[in-house]
Structure formats: structure tokens, C-alpha cells
C-alpha positions as CSV (number, residue, x, y, z in Angstrom):
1,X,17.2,-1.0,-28.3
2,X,20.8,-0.8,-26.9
3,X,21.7,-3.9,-30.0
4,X,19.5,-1.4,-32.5
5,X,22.2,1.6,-31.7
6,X,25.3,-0.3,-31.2
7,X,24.3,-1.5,-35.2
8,X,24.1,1.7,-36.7
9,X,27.8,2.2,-34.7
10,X,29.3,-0.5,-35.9
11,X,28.5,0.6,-39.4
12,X,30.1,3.9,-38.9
13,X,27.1,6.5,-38.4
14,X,28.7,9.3,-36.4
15,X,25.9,11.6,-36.2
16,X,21.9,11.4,-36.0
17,X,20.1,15.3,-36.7
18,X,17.0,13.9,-35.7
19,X,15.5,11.0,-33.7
20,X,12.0,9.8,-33.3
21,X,11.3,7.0,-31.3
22,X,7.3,5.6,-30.6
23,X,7.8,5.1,-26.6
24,X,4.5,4.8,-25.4
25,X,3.5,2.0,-24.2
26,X,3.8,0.6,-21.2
27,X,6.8,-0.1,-19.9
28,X,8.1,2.6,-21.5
29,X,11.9,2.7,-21.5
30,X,13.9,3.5,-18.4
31,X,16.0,6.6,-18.5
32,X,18.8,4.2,-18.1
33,X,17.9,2.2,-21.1
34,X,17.8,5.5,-23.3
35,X,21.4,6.6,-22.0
36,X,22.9,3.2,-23.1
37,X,21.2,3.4,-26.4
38,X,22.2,6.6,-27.7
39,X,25.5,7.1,-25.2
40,X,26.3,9.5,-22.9
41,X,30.2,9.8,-23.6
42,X,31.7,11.8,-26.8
43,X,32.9,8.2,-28.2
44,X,29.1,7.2,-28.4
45,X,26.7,9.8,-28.8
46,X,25.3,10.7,-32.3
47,X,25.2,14.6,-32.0
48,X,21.8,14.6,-32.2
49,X,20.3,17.9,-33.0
50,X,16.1,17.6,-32.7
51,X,15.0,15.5,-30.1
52,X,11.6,13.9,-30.9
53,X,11.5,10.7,-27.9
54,X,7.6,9.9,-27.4
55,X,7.7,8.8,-23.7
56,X,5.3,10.5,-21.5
57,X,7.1,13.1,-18.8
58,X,10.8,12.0,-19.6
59,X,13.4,13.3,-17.4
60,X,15.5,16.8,-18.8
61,X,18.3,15.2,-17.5
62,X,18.1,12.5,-19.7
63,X,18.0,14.7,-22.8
64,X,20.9,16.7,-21.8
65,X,23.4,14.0,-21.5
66,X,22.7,12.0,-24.5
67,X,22.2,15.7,-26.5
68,X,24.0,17.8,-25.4
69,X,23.8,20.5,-28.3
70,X,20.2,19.5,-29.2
71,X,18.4,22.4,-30.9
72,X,14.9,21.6,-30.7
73,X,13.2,19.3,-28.2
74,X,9.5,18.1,-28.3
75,X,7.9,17.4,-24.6
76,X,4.9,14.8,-24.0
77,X,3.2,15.6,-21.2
78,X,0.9,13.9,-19.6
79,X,-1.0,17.3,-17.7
80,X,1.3,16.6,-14.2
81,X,2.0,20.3,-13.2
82,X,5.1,19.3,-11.1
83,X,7.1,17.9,-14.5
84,X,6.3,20.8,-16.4
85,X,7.5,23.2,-13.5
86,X,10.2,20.8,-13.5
87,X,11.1,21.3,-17.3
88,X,10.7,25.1,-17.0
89,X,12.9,25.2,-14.1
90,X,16.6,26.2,-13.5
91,X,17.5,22.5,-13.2
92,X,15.6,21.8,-16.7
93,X,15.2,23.6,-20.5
94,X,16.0,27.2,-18.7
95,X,19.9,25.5,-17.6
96,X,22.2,27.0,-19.9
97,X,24.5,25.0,-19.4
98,X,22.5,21.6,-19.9
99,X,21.0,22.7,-22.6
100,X,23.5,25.5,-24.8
101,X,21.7,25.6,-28.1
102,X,17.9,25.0,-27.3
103,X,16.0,27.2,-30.0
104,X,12.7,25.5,-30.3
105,X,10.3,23.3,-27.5
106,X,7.2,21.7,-29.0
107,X,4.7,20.7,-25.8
108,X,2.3,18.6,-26.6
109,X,0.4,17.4,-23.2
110,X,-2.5,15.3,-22.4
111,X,-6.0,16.3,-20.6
112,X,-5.3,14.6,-17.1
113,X,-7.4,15.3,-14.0
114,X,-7.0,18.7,-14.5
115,X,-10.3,20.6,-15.9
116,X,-9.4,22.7,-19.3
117,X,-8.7,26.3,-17.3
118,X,-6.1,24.7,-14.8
119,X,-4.4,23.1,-17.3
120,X,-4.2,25.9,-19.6
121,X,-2.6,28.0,-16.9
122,X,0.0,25.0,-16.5
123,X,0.9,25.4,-20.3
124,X,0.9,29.1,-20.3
125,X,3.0,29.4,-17.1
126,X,5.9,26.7,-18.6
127,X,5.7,28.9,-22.1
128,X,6.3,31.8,-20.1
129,X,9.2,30.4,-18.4
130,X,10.8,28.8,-21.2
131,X,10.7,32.0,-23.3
132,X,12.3,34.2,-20.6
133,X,15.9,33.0,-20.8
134,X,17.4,33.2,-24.2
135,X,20.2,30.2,-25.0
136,X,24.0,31.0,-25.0
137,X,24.3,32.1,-28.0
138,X,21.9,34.9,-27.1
139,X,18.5,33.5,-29.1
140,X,15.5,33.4,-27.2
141,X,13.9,30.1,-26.8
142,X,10.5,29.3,-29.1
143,X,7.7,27.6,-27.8
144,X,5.0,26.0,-29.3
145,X,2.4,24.5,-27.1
146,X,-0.5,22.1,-28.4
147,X,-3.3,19.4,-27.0
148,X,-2.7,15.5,-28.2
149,X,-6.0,14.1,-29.0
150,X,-6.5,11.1,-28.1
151,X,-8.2,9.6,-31.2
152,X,-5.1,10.5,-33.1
153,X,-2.4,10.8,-30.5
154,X,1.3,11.9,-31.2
155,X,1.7,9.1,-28.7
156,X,0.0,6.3,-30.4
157,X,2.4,3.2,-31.9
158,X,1.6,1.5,-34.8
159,X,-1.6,0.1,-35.4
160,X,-1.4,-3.4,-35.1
161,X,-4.3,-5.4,-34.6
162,X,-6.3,-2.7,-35.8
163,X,-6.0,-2.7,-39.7
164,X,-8.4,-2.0,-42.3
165,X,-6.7,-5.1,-44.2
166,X,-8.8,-7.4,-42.3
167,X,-8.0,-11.9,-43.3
168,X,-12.0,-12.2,-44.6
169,X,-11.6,-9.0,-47.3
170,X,-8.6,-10.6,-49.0
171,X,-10.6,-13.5,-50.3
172,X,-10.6,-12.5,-54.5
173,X,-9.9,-14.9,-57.4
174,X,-8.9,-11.8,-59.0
175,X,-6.2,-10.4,-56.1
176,X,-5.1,-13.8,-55.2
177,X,-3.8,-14.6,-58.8
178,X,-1.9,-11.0,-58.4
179,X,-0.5,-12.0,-54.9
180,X,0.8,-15.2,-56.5
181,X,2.0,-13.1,-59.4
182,X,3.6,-11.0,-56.8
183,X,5.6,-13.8,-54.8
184,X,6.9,-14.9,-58.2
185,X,8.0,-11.4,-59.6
186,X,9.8,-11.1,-55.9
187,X,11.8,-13.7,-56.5
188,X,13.3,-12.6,-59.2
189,X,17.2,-11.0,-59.1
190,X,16.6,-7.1,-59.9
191,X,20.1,-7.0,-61.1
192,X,20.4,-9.8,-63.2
193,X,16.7,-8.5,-64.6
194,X,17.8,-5.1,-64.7
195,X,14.7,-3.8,-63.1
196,X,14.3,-0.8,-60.8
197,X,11.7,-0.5,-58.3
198,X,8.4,1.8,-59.2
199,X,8.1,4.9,-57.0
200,X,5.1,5.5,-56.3
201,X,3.7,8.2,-53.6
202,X,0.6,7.0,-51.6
203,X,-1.8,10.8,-50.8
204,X,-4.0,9.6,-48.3
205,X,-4.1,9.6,-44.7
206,X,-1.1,8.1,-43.7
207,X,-0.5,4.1,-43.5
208,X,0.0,1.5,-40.7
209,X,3.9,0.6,-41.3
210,X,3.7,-2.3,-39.0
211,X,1.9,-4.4,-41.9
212,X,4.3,-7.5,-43.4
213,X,3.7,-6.6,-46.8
214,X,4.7,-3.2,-46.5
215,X,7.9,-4.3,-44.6
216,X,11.3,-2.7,-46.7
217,X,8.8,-1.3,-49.1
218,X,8.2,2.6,-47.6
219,X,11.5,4.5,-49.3
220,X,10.1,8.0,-47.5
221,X,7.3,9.9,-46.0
222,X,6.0,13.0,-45.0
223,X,3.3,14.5,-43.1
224,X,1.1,17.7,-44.0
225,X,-1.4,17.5,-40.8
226,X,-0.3,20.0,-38.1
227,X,-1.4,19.9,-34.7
228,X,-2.7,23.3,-33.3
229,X,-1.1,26.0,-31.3
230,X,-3.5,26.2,-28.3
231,X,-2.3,30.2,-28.1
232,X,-3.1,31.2,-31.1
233,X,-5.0,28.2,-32.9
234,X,-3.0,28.4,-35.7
235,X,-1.0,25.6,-37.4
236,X,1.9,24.2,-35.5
237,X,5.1,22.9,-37.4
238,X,4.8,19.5,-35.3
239,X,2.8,17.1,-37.4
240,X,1.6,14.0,-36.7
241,X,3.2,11.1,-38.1
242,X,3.0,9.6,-41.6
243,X,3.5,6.2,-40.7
244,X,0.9,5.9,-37.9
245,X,-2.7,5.9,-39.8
246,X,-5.9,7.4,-37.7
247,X,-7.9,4.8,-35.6
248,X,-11.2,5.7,-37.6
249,X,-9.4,5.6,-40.9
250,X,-7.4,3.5,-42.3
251,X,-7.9,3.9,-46.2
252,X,-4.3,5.0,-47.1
253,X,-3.2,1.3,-45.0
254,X,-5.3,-0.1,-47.6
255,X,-4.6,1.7,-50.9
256,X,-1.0,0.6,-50.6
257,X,-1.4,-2.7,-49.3
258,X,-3.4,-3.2,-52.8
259,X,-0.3,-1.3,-54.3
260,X,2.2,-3.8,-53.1
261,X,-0.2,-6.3,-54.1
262,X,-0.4,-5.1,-57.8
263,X,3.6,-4.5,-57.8
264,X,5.5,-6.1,-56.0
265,X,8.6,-4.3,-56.8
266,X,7.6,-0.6,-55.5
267,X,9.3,2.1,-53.1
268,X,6.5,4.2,-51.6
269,X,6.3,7.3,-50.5
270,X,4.0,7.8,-47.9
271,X,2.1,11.6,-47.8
272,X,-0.2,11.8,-44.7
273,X,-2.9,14.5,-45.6
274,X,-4.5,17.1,-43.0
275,X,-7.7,16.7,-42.0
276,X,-10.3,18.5,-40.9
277,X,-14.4,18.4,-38.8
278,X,-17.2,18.8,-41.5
279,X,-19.4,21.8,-40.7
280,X,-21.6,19.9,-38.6
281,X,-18.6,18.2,-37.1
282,X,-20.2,14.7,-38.2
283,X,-17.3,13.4,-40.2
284,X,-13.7,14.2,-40.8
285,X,-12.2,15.1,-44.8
286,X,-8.7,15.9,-45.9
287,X,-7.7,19.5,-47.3
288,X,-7.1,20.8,-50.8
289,X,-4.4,22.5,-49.5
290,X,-2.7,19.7,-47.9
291,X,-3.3,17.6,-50.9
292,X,-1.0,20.3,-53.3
293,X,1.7,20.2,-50.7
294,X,1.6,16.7,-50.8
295,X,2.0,16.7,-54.7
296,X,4.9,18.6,-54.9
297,X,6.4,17.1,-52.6
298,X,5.9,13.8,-54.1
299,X,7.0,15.5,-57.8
300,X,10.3,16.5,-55.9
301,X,10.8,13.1,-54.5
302,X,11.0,12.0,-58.3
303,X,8.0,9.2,-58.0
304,X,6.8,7.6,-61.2
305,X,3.0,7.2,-60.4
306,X,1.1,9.6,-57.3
307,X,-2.2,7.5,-56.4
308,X,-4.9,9.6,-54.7
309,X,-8.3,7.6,-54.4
């Protein structure tokens, strides 16, 4: 990771607003991996501003020195009552001096051994605490709090090994002349052809970035499925991830494999719709509403073709 950060130095990035980083499996990274990776001196730090680092119960301290100005941090906890007094302590988030600008905390924690009541009062005591010290520049502190689900964590990497795209489904006269078709058209020189990629926006319900074909072809993304504030049970503006598809769907992995399959040279952008229980809470269906946010945005993005199947 330390090569991955030392790249983007070397080709003069200064400043990072936002990182996310997938750090959940196991071993995750060391604290001391993550300060050498994104610096903890002025000459190497990126000035980042919302800190988004999935690794389960990471240390304040760690956040602190390599953002120092960060704005809004997102937690991942995995229930342990001692971290989050630890967060919400003097020596964590509520240090004004560690952390100057902190406007915004999204929790999202994990059912541990805990039963549901316990764990609430954990969650509601660290909001309370957060949200009693305002920053330095005299905001108070927001806090959003919300469960991870496991059969859709925040947490989850991509999905390799468990694609719809499976080796015995690609067997078709009809898509195997298009693949070749495709290896050939790759090879072509866009600039002496003078032909610009198709943009094409994917609404579905999110894709599994970690398949080859896709690599370089996913120009941009967005997500429109919020998790839920356990307070209120309203919306939360922490969404999971576009790029990570659902363990018990994985259409929109196979829509644009097919796309990339059917033209080769194509940016897509990626729109992960929300989803929802049915009635009788037998299956799961994406929103209207998510699905004319997705469109705009996908209008706005200036794509040539939307696909929704």
C-alpha cells in the first residue's frame, strides 16, 4: 500500500478530500502500515478531509496524525463497548486538539455478543458524547449511527469468487463471436481511429469491480442505497458502495460484463440502486425513487446510452 501512495506522490497529488479504502479482511493493516501510506509529516500527508478507512475498531490516534483537519470520519465497529468509549473519550473524536475540524461521525457497528438493548445503549451513549463538545471552530459535532448487515456489509471487499459470471454460462456461438470481435476492436489505436469510448451508465444494483473484463473500463460511480439511522430510521447519507454488488444479487456484475462484451470500447458508469424487503419480506426490489436519482445523475455525467434491465 506504502508503493500505491508513494505513486500518486511521485506524480505530484498534494491533496486527497476523500479516501476509502476496503480493509477488512484479515490481517487488516497495522496502524503503522496506514501512517506510512498516507504520512504523518506535512511533506507527506494528502490533507485529507473525509476519512472513510474500513478496518474494524481502528485506533483515533491513527486518524489524527495522518488527518489532521479531517472533517468527517466514518467508524466500523465491531459492538466492543471499550473502543467506542475509547472514541468518545477525551483522548479520542471529543480531543480538540487531535481532531480541530470534525463536523460529521458516521458509526456503523456490528451485532457482537452483545443482545440488541445493550448494544443500543453503547451507540446511544458514544452519540451522546460525541455531540456534547462542539469542534474549534465552535460547530457541534453530527452523528449518524447505523447497523452493518451482514448480507450486504459496508465491510465486505470485492466479490471475487463469488460472481454471477460463472466459466459454464459463457459458452454461446453467438457471444463468443462478439468476444472475439471484441479482442480485435481492442486492439485497435483510438487515436489513429479517431474513436471515443461509449459512455454508458449501468442502473442496477451495483457491480463486482474485481472482474478482468471490467478492469480500466468503470470511468465513475455512484450509490443511491442508504443505510439507516438506527435513531430515527430514516435514511443516512452513508451509502453502501457502488462497486461492491450484494451477495444474493449479482445482475448489475452481469449486465455490464455483457456490455463490455458487446463494446469493447466503453467507460461505465456504475449507479447502485436502493433496495428494499417485499411486503412479506420474501424478496428484495430496487426503488422508483432511487432509480430517478440514478437517471439524472447518469444524464449529468453526459453518458450516451443508460441500460436499466
Amino acid at each position: 500500500m506504502v508503493k500505491v501512495f508513494d505513486w500518486l506522490r511521485e506524480k505530484g497529488v498534494k491533496k486527497i478530500l476523500s479516501i476509502i479504502v476496503i480493509d477488512s479482511t484479515e490481517p487488516s493493516h497495522s496502524d503503522g502500515a496506514i501512517e506510512a501510506a498516507l504520512g504523518i509529516t506535512p511533506s507527506k500527508m494528502f490533507g485529507i478531509e473525509t476519512w472513510d478507512w474500513k478496518k474494524l475498531d481502528i485506533n483515533c490516534d491513527v486518524i489524527s496524525r495522518c488527518a489532521p483537519n479531517v472533517k468527517e470520519v466514518s467508524l466500523y465497529s465491531s459492538g466492543n463497548n471499550a473502543v467506542l468509549m475509547g472514541w468518545s473519550s477525551g483522548s479520542g473524536l471529543l480531543n480538540k486538539y487531535k481532531f480541530p475540524l470534525l463536523e460529521k461521525v458516521n458509526l456503523i457497528y456490528q451485532e457482537g455478543l452483545e443482545d440488541e438493548s445493550k448494544l443500543s445503549s453503547y451507540v446511544d451513549e458514544f452519540r451522546r458524547r460525541v455531540k456534547s463538545l462542539p469542534n474549534t471552530v465552535g460547530k457541534p459535532v453530527t452523528v449518524q449511527a447505523g447497523p452493518d448487515k451482514k448480507e450486504k456489509s459496508f465491510m465486505e471487499g470485492f466479490q471475487q469468487g463469488n460472481s454471477a459470471i460463472k466459466p459454464a454460462e459463457r459458452q454461446h456461438k453467438w457471444l463468443d463471436s462478439s468476444d472475439n470481435f471484441r479482442k480485435i476492436l481492442h486492439g485497435i489505436d483510438d487515436e489513429a481511429t479517431e474513436v471515443r469510448p461509449v459512455k454508458i451508465a449501468i442502473i442496477d444494483n451495483g457491480v463486482d469491480a474485481a472482474l478482468s473484463i471490467l478492469n480500466g473500463k468503470i470511468a465513475n460511480g455512484a450509490s443511491f442505497f442508504p443505510n439507516k439511522n438506527i435513531n430515527t430510521g430514516n435514511d443516512m447519507d452513508h451509502y453502501y458502495p457502488y462497486y461492491v454488488a450484494s451477495n444474493t444479487l449479482n445482475h448489475g456484475s452481469l449486465v455490464a460484463t455483457l456490455v463490455c462484451k458487446m463494446c469493447p470500447k466503453v467507460k461505465l458508469y456504475i449507479c447502485r440502486l436502493d433496495e428494499k424487503m417485499s411486503r412479506m419480506g420474501e424478496s428484495r426490489y430496487l426503488t422508483m425513487e432511487s432509480a430517478t436519482e440514478a437517471v439524472k445523475w447518469a444524464t449529468g455525467q453526459g453518458v450516451d446510452v443508460i441500460c436499466m434491465s
